[in-house]
ZAROKOL-246403 format. One record per residue (C-alpha): residue in one letter; x, y negated, z negated; residue number from 1. Coordinates in steps of 0.2 Angstrom, whole numbers, plus 5000, padded with zeros to 4 digits. Example, Ala and Ser with C-alpha at 12.3 -4.5 7.8 and 13.67 -1.06 7.14 Angstrom:
! residues 2
residuo, u, v, w, num
A, 5062, 5022, 4961, 1 .
S, 5068, 5005, 4964, 2 .
END
This chain:
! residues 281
residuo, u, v, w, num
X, 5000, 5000, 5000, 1 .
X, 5014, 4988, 4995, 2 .
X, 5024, 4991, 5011, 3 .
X, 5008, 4989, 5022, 4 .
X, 5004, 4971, 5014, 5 .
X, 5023, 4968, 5016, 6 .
X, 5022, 4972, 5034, 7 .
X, 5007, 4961, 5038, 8 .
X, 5015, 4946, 5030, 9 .
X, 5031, 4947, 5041, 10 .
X, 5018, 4949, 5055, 11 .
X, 5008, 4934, 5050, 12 .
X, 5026, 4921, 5047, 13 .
X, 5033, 4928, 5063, 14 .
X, 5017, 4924, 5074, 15 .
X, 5016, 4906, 5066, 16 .
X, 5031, 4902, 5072, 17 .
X, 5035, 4912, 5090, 18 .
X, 5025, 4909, 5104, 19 .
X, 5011, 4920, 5112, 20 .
X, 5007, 4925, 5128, 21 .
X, 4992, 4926, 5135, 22 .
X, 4983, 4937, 5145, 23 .
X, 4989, 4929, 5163, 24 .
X, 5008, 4933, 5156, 25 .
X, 5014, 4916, 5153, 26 .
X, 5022, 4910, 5135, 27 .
X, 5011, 4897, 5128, 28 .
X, 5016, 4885, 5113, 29 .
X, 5005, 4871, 5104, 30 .
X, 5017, 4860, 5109, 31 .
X, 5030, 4853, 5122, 32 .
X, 5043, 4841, 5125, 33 .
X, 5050, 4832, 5141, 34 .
X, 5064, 4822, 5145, 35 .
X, 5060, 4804, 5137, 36 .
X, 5058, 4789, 5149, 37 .
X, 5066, 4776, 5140, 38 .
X, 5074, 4764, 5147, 39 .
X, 5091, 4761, 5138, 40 .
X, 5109, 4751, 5139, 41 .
X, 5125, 4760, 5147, 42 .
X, 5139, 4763, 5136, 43 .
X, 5154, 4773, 5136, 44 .
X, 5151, 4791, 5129, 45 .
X, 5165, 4803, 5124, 46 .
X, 5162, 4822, 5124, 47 .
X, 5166, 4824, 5106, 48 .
X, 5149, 4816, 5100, 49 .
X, 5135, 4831, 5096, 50 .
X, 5119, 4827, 5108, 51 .
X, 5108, 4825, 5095, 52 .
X, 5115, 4811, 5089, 53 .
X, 5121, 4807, 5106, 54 .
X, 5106, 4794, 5107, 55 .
X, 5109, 4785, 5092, 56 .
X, 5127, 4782, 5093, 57 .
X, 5126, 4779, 5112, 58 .
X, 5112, 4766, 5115, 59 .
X, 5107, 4761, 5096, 60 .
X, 5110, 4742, 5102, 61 .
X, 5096, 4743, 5115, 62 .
X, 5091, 4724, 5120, 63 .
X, 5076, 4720, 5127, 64 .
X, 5069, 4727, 5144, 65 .
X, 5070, 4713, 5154, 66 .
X, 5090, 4710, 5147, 67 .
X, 5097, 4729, 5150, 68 .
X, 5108, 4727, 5167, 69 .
X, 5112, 4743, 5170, 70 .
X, 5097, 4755, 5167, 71 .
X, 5101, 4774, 5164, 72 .
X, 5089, 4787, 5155, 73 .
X, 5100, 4800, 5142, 74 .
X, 5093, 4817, 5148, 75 .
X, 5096, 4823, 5130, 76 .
X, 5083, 4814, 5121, 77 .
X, 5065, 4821, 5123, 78 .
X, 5047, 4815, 5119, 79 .
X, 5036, 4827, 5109, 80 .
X, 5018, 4830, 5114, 81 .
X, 5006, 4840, 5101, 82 .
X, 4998, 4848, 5117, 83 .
X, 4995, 4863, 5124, 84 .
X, 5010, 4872, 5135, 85 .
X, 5008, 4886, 5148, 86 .
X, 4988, 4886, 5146, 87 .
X, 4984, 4888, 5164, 88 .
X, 4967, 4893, 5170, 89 .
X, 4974, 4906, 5184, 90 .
X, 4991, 4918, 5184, 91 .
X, 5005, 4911, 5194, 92 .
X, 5006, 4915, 5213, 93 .
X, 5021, 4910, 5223, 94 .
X, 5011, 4910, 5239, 95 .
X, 4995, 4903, 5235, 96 .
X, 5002, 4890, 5222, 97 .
X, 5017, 4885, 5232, 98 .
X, 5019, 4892, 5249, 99 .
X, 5033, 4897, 5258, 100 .
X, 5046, 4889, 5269, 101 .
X, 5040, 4875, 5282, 102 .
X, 5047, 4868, 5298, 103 .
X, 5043, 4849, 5294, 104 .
X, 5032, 4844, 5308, 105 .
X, 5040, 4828, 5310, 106 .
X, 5058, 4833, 5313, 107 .
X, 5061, 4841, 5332, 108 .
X, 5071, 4853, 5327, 109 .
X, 5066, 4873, 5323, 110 .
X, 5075, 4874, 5306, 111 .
X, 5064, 4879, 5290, 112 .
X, 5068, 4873, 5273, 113 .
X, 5078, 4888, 5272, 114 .
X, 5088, 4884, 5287, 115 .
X, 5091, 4868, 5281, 116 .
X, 5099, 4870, 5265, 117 .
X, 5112, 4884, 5273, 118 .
X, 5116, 4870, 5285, 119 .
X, 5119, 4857, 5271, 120 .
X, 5127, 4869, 5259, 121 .
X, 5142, 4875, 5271, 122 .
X, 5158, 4871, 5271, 123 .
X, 5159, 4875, 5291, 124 .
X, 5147, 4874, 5306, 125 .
X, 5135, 4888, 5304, 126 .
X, 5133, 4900, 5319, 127 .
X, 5112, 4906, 5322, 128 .
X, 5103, 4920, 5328, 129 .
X, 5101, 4922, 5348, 130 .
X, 5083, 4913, 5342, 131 .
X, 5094, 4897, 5337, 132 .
X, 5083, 4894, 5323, 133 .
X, 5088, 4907, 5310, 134 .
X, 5106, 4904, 5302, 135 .
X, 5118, 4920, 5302, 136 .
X, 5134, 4915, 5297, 137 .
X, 5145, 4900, 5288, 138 .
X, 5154, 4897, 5271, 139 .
X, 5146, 4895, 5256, 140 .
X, 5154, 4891, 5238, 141 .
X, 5140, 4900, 5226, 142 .
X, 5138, 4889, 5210, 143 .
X, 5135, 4902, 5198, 144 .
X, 5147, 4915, 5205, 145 .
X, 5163, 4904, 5209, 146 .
X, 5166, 4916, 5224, 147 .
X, 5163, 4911, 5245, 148 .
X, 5150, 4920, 5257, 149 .
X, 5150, 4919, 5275, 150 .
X, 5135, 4929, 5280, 151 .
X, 5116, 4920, 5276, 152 .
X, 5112, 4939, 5273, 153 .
X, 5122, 4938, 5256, 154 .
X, 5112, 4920, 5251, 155 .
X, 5098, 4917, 5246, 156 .
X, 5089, 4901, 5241, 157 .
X, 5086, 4894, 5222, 158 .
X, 5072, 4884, 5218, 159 .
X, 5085, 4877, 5203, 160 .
X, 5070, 4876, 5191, 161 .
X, 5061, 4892, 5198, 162 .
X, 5045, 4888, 5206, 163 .
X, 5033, 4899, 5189, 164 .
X, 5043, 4887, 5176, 165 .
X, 5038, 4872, 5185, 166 .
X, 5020, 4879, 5187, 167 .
X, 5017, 4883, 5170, 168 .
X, 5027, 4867, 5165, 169 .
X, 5015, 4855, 5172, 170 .
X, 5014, 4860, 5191, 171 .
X, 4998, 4868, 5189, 172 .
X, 4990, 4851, 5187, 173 .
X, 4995, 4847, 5204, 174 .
X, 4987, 4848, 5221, 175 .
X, 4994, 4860, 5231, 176 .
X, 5003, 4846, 5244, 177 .
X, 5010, 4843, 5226, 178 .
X, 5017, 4860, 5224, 179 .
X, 5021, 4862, 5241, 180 .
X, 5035, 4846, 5244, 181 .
X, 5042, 4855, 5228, 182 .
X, 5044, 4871, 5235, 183 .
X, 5054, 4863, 5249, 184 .
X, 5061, 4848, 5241, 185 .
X, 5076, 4839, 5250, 186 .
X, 5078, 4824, 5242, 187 .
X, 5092, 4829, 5232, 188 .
X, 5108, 4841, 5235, 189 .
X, 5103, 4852, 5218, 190 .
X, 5086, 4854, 5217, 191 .
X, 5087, 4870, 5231, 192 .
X, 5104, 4878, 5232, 193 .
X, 5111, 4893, 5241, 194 .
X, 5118, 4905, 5230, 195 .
X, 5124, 4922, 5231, 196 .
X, 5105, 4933, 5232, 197 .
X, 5110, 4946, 5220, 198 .
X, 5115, 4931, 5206, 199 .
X, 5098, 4922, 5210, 200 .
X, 5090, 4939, 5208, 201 .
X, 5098, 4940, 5190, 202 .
X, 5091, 4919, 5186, 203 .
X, 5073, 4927, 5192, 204 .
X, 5062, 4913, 5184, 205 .
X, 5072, 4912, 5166, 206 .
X, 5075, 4897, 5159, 207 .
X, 5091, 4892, 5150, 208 .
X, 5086, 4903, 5136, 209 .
X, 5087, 4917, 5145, 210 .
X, 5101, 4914, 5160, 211 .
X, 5115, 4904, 5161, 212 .
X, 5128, 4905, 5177, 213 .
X, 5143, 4917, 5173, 214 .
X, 5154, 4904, 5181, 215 .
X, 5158, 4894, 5165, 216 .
X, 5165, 4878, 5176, 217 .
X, 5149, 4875, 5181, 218 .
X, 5136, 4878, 5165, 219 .
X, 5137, 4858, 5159, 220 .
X, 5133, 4854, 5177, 221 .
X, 5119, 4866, 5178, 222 .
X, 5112, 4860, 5161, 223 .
X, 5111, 4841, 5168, 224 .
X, 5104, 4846, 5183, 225 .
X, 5090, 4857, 5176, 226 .
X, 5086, 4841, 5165, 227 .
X, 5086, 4831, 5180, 228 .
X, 5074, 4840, 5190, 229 .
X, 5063, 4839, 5171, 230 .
X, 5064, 4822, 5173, 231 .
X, 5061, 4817, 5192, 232 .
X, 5044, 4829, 5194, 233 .
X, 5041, 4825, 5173, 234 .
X, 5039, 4845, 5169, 235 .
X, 5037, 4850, 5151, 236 .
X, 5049, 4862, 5143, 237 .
X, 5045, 4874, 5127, 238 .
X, 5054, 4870, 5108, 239 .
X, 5067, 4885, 5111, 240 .
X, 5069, 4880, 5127, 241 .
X, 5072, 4860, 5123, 242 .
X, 5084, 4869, 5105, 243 .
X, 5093, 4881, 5117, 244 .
X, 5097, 4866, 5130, 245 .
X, 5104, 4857, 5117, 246 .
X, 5115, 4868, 5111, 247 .
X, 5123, 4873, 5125, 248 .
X, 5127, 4855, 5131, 249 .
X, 5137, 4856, 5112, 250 .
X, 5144, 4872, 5111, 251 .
X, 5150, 4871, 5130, 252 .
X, 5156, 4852, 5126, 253 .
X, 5149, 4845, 5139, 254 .
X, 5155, 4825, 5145, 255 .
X, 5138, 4817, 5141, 256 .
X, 5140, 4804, 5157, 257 .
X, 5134, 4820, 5167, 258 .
X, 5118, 4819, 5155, 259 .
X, 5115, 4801, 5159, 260 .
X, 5102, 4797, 5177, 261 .
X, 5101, 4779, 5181, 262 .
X, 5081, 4771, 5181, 263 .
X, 5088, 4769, 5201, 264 .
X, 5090, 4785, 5207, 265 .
X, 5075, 4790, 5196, 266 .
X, 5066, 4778, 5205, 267 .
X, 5073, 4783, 5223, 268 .
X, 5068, 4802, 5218, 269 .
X, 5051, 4799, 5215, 270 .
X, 5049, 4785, 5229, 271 .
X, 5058, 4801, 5241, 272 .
X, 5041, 4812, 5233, 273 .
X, 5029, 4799, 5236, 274 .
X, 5034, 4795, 5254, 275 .
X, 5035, 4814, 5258, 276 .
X, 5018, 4820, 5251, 277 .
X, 5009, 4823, 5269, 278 .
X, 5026, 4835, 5272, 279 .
X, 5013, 4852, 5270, 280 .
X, 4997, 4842, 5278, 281 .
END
C-alpha cells in the first residue's frame, strides 16, 4: 500500500512539471517563449559573459527609442507568454500543411527550390541532368558533418527549423501561402541548407534538445541561426527548449555578437516575406 501511494505521487510531481502529448503526437506545454523584440543599444560583448545575464550587462543603459543609433535585438533574451503551445486542431502534414518544392512562376528558369539551393550552396558550377533542370553533381561543404560532397544524390535539403517545429510553434495559425513561402524560403543563405542526407536524416524534426551537429565548429553558429529564424517568422519555442538553447550557447562559449540581429536586417527579412507571399498563388 505504501509503495503504491509512493508511486502515484512521483507520477503526479513528474506530470506537473514535464510536458504532455496529445493525441495528434505533438508536446504541448502551458506555456512558451519567443525571441523578445526589443529594441536595444549596441555594445561590445566578450564571450566570457554567461547569456543569462548577457542582457543585463550588455544593453542595461538602453536610452530612449528614438536616441538608440544602432538597433540590434539579443537573440538570447526571450518574452514569456502563459499560453498554450503545440495545441493544434489537426496532426501535422508535410504536404497538405506546407507543400513541396515549387518552380517560382516568376523566374524563367526550370530550377525548383531544391535546385536552387544546390546551386547557391556549391563551391563550383554544378553539372544537371540531360533534363537541365535537375542538379547532379557540384561541391558542397556540409555544415554539420565538416566533410565535401559532389553528387546531389548524397544532399539533401534542411528546412533549418524543420517544417513540424515551425507548425506546432506557431505556423499552424498561418494560411497556407504562409506556410508555403516557408517551405521554400530564399531570403536568407541559412534558413534552407544542403547538408549531407543521412545527417539531415539524424536532425529529423528535433530541436536543440534533441540534435545538435557533430561538427563542434559549427554548433554556436547553428544555435544563432535557429534563434534567427525564431525571430524573423516569430515561432514559439518550449521552456526546455528556450533552457537547453541557453546552455549550449554557455557551455559551447559561444562569442555573443553572433547572438545579436540588427532591427535592419530583421526588418529586410520580413519586408523579403511580405513582398513574396503570392510566391505559392
Amino acid at each position: 500500500m505504501k509503495i503504491s501511494f509512493l508511486m502515484m505521487l512521483l507520477l503526479v510531481v513528474s506530470v506537473g512539471n514535464a510536458a504532455t502529448t496529445d493525441t495528434l503526437g505533438n508536446p504541448r506545454f502551458d506555456d512558451f517563449y519567443t525571441v523578445k523584440e526589443q529594441v536595444v543599444k549596441s555594445h561590445d560583448t566578450t564571450n566570457s559573459i554567461n547569456p543569462v545575464d548577457m542582457a543585463h550587462s550588455m544593453w542595461s543603459d538602453v536610452e530612449s527609442f528614438y536616441e538608440i543609433s544602432a538597433k540590434i535585438y539579443s537573440l538570447v533574451e526571450f518574452d514569456y507568454h502563459k499560453e498554450k503551445y503545440g495545441d493544434v486542431t489537426e496532426p501535422y502534414n508535410r504536404q497538405k500543411h506546407f507543400g513541396g518544392w515549387l518552380n517560382d512562376h516568376r523566374d524563367d528558369n526550370c530550377y525548383n527550390t531544391r535546385a536552387k539551393v544546390l546551386i547557391r550552396d556549391s563551391s563550383v558550377p554544378v553539372s544537371f541532368r540531360s533534363n537541365g533542370c535537375t542538379v547532379s553533381s557540384g561541391k558542397w561543404a556540409d555544415p554539420y558533418g565538416a566533410r565535401d560532397y559532389t553528387s546531389a544524390a548524397d544532399i539533401q535539403i534542411d528546412h533549418f527549423v524543420p517544417l513540424k517545429n515551425a507548425y506546432i510553434s506557431g505556423a499552424y495559425k498561418w494560411n497556407r501561402e504562409k506556410r508555403c513561402l516557408y517551405g521554400n524560403f530564399l531570403g536568407n543563405d541559412f534558413h534552407l541548407l544542403a547538408v549531407y542526407g543521412k545527417e539531415n536524416s539524424s536532425k529529423s524534426d528535433k530541436t536543440p534538445e534533441g540534435y545538435m551537429p557533430p561538427n563542434r565548429a559549427y554548433q554556436c553558429q547553428y544555435l544563432a541561426q535557429w534563434l534567427k529564424i525564431k525571430l524573423i517568422w516569430s515561432l514559439g519555442l518550449t521552456p526546455p527548449e528556450k533552457d537547453t538553447v541557453v546552455e549550449l550557447v554557455r557551455d559551447n562559449h559561444c562569442d555573443l555578437n553572433q547572438f545579436a540581429f540588427s532591427a535592419q536586417e530583421l526588418a529586410q527579412q520580413r519586408r523579403f516575406i511580405a513582398d513574396n507571399m503570392n510566391l505559392c498563388q
